[in-house]
Steps between C-alpha positions, in 0.01 A plus 500: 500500500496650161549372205864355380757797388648375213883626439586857644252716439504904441838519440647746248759396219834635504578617229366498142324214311751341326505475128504098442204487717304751252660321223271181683174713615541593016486156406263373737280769404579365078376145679257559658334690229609224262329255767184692491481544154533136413221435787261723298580349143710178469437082531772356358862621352535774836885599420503548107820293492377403163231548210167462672349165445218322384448265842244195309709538178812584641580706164736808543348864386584806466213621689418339809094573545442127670712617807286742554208444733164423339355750805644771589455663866634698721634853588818653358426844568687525880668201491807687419501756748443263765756267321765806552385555902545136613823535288598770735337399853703149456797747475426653795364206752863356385667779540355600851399157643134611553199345568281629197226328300311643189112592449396512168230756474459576139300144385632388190890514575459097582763381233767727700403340808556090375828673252630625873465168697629284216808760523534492838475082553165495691295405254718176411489436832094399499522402161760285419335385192631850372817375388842752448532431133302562239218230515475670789454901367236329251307329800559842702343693190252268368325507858414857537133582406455186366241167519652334821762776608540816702278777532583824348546705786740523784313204674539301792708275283747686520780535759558794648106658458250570789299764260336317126462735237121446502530696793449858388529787749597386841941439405532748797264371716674161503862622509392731838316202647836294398719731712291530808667316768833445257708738576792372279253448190584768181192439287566674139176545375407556158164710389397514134392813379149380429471308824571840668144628395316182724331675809734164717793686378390851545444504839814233573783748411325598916630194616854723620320604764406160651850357508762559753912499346604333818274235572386436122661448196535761219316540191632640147261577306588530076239641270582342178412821297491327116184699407224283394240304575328196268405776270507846618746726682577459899406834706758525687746437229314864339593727742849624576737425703446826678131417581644106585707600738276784716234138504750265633637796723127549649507113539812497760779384209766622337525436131789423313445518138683237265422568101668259215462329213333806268905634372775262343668525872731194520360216726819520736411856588161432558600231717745691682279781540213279647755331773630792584132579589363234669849555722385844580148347629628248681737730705245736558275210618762344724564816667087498581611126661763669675316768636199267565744299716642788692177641613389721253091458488442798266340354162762463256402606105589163324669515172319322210594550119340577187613300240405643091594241288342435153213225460610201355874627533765312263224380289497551124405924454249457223312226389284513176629860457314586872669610857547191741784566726328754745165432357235344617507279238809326691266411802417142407633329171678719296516282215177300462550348203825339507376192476295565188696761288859488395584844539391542868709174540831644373429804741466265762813307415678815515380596801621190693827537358585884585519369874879275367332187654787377388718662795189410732521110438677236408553291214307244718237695599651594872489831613834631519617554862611857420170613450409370871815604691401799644186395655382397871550090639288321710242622681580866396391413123188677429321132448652362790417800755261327812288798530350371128416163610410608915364182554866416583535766752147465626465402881166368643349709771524484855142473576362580837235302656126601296346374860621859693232693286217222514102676590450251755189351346505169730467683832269742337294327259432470107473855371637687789621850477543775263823482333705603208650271340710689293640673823561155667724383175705810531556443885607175349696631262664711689644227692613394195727830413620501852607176503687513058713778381388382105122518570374882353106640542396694167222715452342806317453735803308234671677303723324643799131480322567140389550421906880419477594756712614301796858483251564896664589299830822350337599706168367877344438557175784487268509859338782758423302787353531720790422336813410621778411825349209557687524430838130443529420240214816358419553291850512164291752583187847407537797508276504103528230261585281156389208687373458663197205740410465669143147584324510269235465129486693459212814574686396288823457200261810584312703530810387170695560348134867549512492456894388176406705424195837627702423190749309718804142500597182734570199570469284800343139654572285649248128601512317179296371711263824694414717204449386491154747811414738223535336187297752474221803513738291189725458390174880521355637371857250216467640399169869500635447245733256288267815527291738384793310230653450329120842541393737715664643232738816680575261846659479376840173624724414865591285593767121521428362832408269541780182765443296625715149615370290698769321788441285289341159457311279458791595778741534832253307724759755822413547439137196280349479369142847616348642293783325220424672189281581176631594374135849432536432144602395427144859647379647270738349210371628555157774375658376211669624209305794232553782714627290622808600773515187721620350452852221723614350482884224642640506425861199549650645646825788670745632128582460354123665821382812384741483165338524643146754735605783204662422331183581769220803595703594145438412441124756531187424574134145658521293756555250502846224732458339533854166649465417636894293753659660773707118566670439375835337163505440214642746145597396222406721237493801410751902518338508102492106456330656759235817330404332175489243684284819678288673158496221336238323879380152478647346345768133345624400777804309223703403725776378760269276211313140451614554164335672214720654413091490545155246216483280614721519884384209692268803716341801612531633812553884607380664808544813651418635833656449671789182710464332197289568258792362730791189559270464128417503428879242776559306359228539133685393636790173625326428150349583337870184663598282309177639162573741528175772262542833685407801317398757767507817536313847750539749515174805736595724363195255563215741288229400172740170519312604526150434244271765179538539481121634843512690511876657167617558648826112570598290259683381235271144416429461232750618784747273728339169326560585454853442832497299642261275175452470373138234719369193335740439811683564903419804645571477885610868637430546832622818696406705758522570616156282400180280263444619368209835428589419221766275313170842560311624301738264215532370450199619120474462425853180249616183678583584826346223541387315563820733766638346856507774753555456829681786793376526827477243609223720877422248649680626774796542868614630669821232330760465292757617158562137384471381684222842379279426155607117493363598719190702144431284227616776415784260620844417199681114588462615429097660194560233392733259531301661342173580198725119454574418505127767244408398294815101571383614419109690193576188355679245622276271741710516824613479440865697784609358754215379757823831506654670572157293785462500620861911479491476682134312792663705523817757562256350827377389597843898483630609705192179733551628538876897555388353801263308628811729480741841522371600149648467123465167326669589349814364152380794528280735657739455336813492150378752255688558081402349333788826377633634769547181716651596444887845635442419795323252618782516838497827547181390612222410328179759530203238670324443776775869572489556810344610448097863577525686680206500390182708751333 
């Protein structure tokens, strides 16, 4: 089931565009630009009916300076232009009954996005407090950019958006990932000029290639050509047209160009001219439907337009005697001072008035129905559209049964096996695709590396660049299908974005090291649903942006220390504050790394980051143990402890990830033999730990200390990423004092498993040995000074051997947990395993 098809879509009009309704698409252009204008600069007195006024005095003058805001902010520069497109595509969907929604791309257009839902009813229908009169228009005005208002851009506050204007780069990315699966979904998507010259939006105008016309929806894409930046020419608004169109050409479009607003042409022609247009692009685009539909798998070239327009167009020419209509002087405020000088007031005044908003309103304050006649009802309305709030449409998974891929760790013991787990949560997930027709797999070329290739049994790669072109190599590429591979992880996060936003679900897989290409998009999604879950009531839940991390900092044995970062965790928790929405897992095995995975296919409003190792390894823990363990974040590993309990233990010992933990338990194993009593510790849902008076949803201190203890005895913390991150998150929890954290120390190179483990501290000889002097400190003496230093030099003996011989020692790579030691008789070790890739 796909989504809902809203009205008949791909259907051709018969017949011109009649006049009346351009008459409409004219003076809701005049509006909305009157709207956005007023958003920028007015508080009080929004329809000039009469000589601006003095609000505490009440005195009439005849300059109105106090109704101008004491702060002025904002972006005028393509408000216009975008003002004069939504004009147009609300023509159209009403015209043609389609299923469209807007993206936003060029980031400071935001007062055309709240002028267009206030136009088009949606955005009285969350905030009624918005009156239709003029108390009203002043509220609506006042708000924008100001102390307890709206944000400038084209936020989640506002109806109708799934892309804010903070955003910068990735509009295409999110209108393809918006199609996928939506096959009666037109997403007009606008690109500023400057946003064009992002490396997310250079490689997106690729995304043609990815999409299928019959199963997906279609993308238009606009460049809003208006030739400026914040203060210096665009590129691409520098070369001509000539030179424009052989790009977009190489890039599988065909451009239409649009040009307006630099000649006295009459606003009716330019209207005409641009309907007549977009008419032409939407035949041509129904007829790639149509062919689509009758069989036609060829790659169509999609239209897409480029639209010249001046910057700032319909603002005042000059200003002080300098260019500001297609200058980049129009970009923000053209008029700074109208608050403060007289002069740059009466220019303003003037300003307002050339758009008549005396045919735009009424007396009252209303806006007058003929300037919303023409446009779209009901769910049709750009605002009103479900694929901008998906939550709506979004329909929880059919989950299969995690227990079918359990490592059978009761019949075979604790630490059985060598098994990836990355590879055992894409069987798993591949259940999952079979079993949805909304669930997509994204990655950058890696789908098969990152162990999720079990998803080739049930769908191919989604790609329409030529498939099948080689016979040999090309077995997996189809012209439809639930995977989607490109090199870049911009577009992988961009796309399961949208998937996301447009109500469907997925999941992506990145290298841990690469994902940082992306940390401003994490970073810009994370702020959306902070946004939502404070105060956004009406957004119902998406799906959880699910990432998998492998490839990770531990096992770089092809690509060494370029490869190596585990840092995002310390973007993530940025973000980990009352809204929740961050979650980050590191499951310490095959069957944990099930448990994570039926719970992020579950969650809503948040992003899972799932930190797990694609290298075979060993089981430690059965399906049930790890959800109980999932179900409060961490759990005590009694029959890993040497210590009957806490009480009774010399330290403890806490890990968290997958090659920490096995160490740790090698390192137990070593203290087993000196009488150290272990008490041993598992946290796969890192934010459990964090402070109480900064997460109300982690364990609380009384928890804690059944633990961790309250500071009477050392705590040796070993983790996957840096140290410092886990005191970050402690630092106000009982005993912190005595933890001692083991992280990667940004120490690596193309080696062995070993030798990247002691480079860091993390070998169990390491942690061995640092337990014996916190053991040995905390009772005073040095009682087990010889084995410290016998451990210490074993240490350089294994890496001495590695450099001799090419390979790990076999202390290191034959090691087994006890329970687990009869059923391995004769299998081999993890660490014998060969590497795997990790390209």
């Amino acid at each position: 089931m796909t989504q809902p098809v809203l009205g008949t879509p791909w259907k051709k009009l018969d017949g011109p565009v009649p006049v009346e309704e351009l008459e409409g698409v004219e003076r809701y252009w005049r509006c909305a630009n009157y709207l956005s204008v007023g958003q920028i600069y007015l508080r009080s007195n929004p329809l000039m009916r009469k000589d601006w006024t003095d609000e505490k005095t009440g005195e009439t003058r005849d300059f109105g300076r106090p109704d101008v805001k004491h702060r002025l902010v904002g972006h005028w520069g393509t408000t216009p232009g975008i003002n004069f497109l939504l004009g147009h595509v609300n023509r159209f969907i009403a015209d043609h009954q389609q299923n469209a929604i807007f993206l936003m791309g060029p980031g400071h257009g935001g007062p055309a996005g709240t002028a267009q839902s206030l136009l088009d009813g949606t955005y009285r229908d969350i905030r009624p407090d918005i009156t239709d009169d003029e108390a009203g228009l002043q509220k609506f005005f006042r708000q924008f950019s100001y102390p307890g208002g709206i944000p400038s851009h084209f936020a989640p506050e506002t109806p109708g958006s799934i892309h804010e204007g903070g955003e910068l780069g990735y509009t295409l990315s999110h209108a393809f990932g918006a199609v996928m699966d939506n096959p009666s979904l037109l997403a007009v998507a606008v690109v500023g000029d400057g946003e064009a010259e992002t490396a997310a939006l250079a490689t997106s105008w690729q995304s043609n290639k990815l999409v299928n016309p019959k199963s997906d929806g279609i993308v238009l894409p606009i460049l809003h050509l208006n030739g400026y930046k914040i203060a210096n020419p665009t590129l691409l608004s520098r070369i001509s047209d000539e030179e424009l169109t052989k790009f977009f050409e190489g890039m599988g479009y065909k451009p239409y160009f649009f040009v307006a607003g630099f000649d006295n042409e009459p606003h009716s022609s330019i209207h005409r001219r641009f309907a007549n247009l977009f008419e032409e692009v939407f035949n041509e685009i129904c007829d790639i439907k149509a062919n689509a539909e009758a069989g036609d798998e060829t790659r169509p070239v999609y239209p897409m337009i480029v639209f010249r327009t001046p910057k700032g167009w319909t603002c005042p020419k000059h200003i002080d005697g300098k260019k500001t209509e297609g200058s980049w002087r129009a970009h923000q405020v053209p008029l700074a001072s109208a608050k403060d000088t007289h002069e740059h007031f009466r220019v303003l005044r003037g300003w307002l008035r050339s758009y008549h908003p005396e045919e735009l309103f009424t007396p009252e304050g209303q806006i007058r129905p003929e300037v919303t006649a023409f446009m779209p009802t009901g769910d049709l309305r750009i605002g009103a559209n479900p694929n901008a709030n998906g939550g709506k449409v979004r329909r929880e998974l059919t989950l299969p049964d995690i227990h079918a891929h359990e490592v059978p760790v009761a019949e075979k013991g604790h630490g059985w096996g060598a098994t990836e787990a990355a590879r055992v949560f894409g069987a798993y997930t591949a259940d999952v695709v079979a079993a949805n027709d909304d669930f997509r797999i994204f990655g950058p070329d890696e789908t098969a590396s990152n162990r999720l290739q079990d998803a080739y049994k049930y769908t191919k790669k989604q790609w329409t660049a030529g498939y099948y072109a080689d016979a040999d190599n090309d077995d997996l590429l189809a012209p439809a299908g639930k995977v989607v591979e490109q090199l870049s992880e911009h577009q992988c996060e961009g796309f399961l974005e949208a998937y996301t936003l447009t109500g469907r679900h997925g999941v992506w897989s990145t290298y841990e090291s690469f994902v940082h290409v992306v940390d401003s998009m994490v970073n810009q999604h994370c702020k959306w649903l902070e946004a939502c879950r404070r105060e956004i009531p009406w957004r119902a839940p998406i799906a959880g942006l699910n990432i998998l991390l492998t490839s990770h900092v531990w096992r770089q044995d092809h690509n060494g220390f370029s490869h190596q970062d585990p840092g995002f965790i310390d973007l993530l928790l940025n973000k980990a504050n009352d809204t929740h929405v961050v979650n980050a897992y590191y499951p310490c095995d095959a069957n944990m790394a099930l448990a994570v995975a039926e719970r992020a296919y579950t969650s809503t409003d948040c992003v899972n980051a799932i930190f797990c190792g694609k290298q075979p390894a060993p089981t430690f823990i059965t399906v049930d143990d790890a959800r109980a363990e999932l179900a409060e974040g961490l759990a005590a590993w009694e029959w890993a402890s040497t210590a009957a309990s806490l009480e009774e233990a010399d330290i403890v010992v806490a890990t968290c990830g997958d090659v920490p933990t096995l160490e740790a338990l090698a390192a137990v194993d070593l203290l087993r033999e000196q009488g150290v009593k272990v008490w041993f510790v598992n946290v796969v849902d890192l934010l459990k730990i964090q402070n109480v008076c900064e997460n109300d949803l982690a364990i609380s201190d009384e928890r804690f200390t059944e633990f961790f203890g309250a500071g009477e005895k050392p705590v040796l913390f070993c983790f996957h990423a840096y140290a410092g991150t886990i005191r970050r998150l402690v630092w106000n929890r009982p005993g912190h004092d005595v933890w001692h954290v083991h992280g990667y120390e940004e120490k690596g190179s193309t080696t062995t498993p070993f030798d990247m483990l002691r480079l860091n501290n993390m070998d169990r000889w390491a942690l061995a040995a640092d337990a014996l002097r916190l053991v040995d400190a905390a009772a005073g003496d040095a009682a087990h000074a010889a084995k410290v230093d016998e451990w210490e030099a074993f240490r350089e003996e294994a890496f001495r051997f590695a450099v001799d011989e090419g390979y790990d020692h076999p202390a290191f790579t034959e090691w087994v947990w006890p329970d687990a030691a009869a059923s391995m008789d004769g299998e081999l070790s993890a660490t014998q395993m060969t590497a795997g890739d990790n390209e």
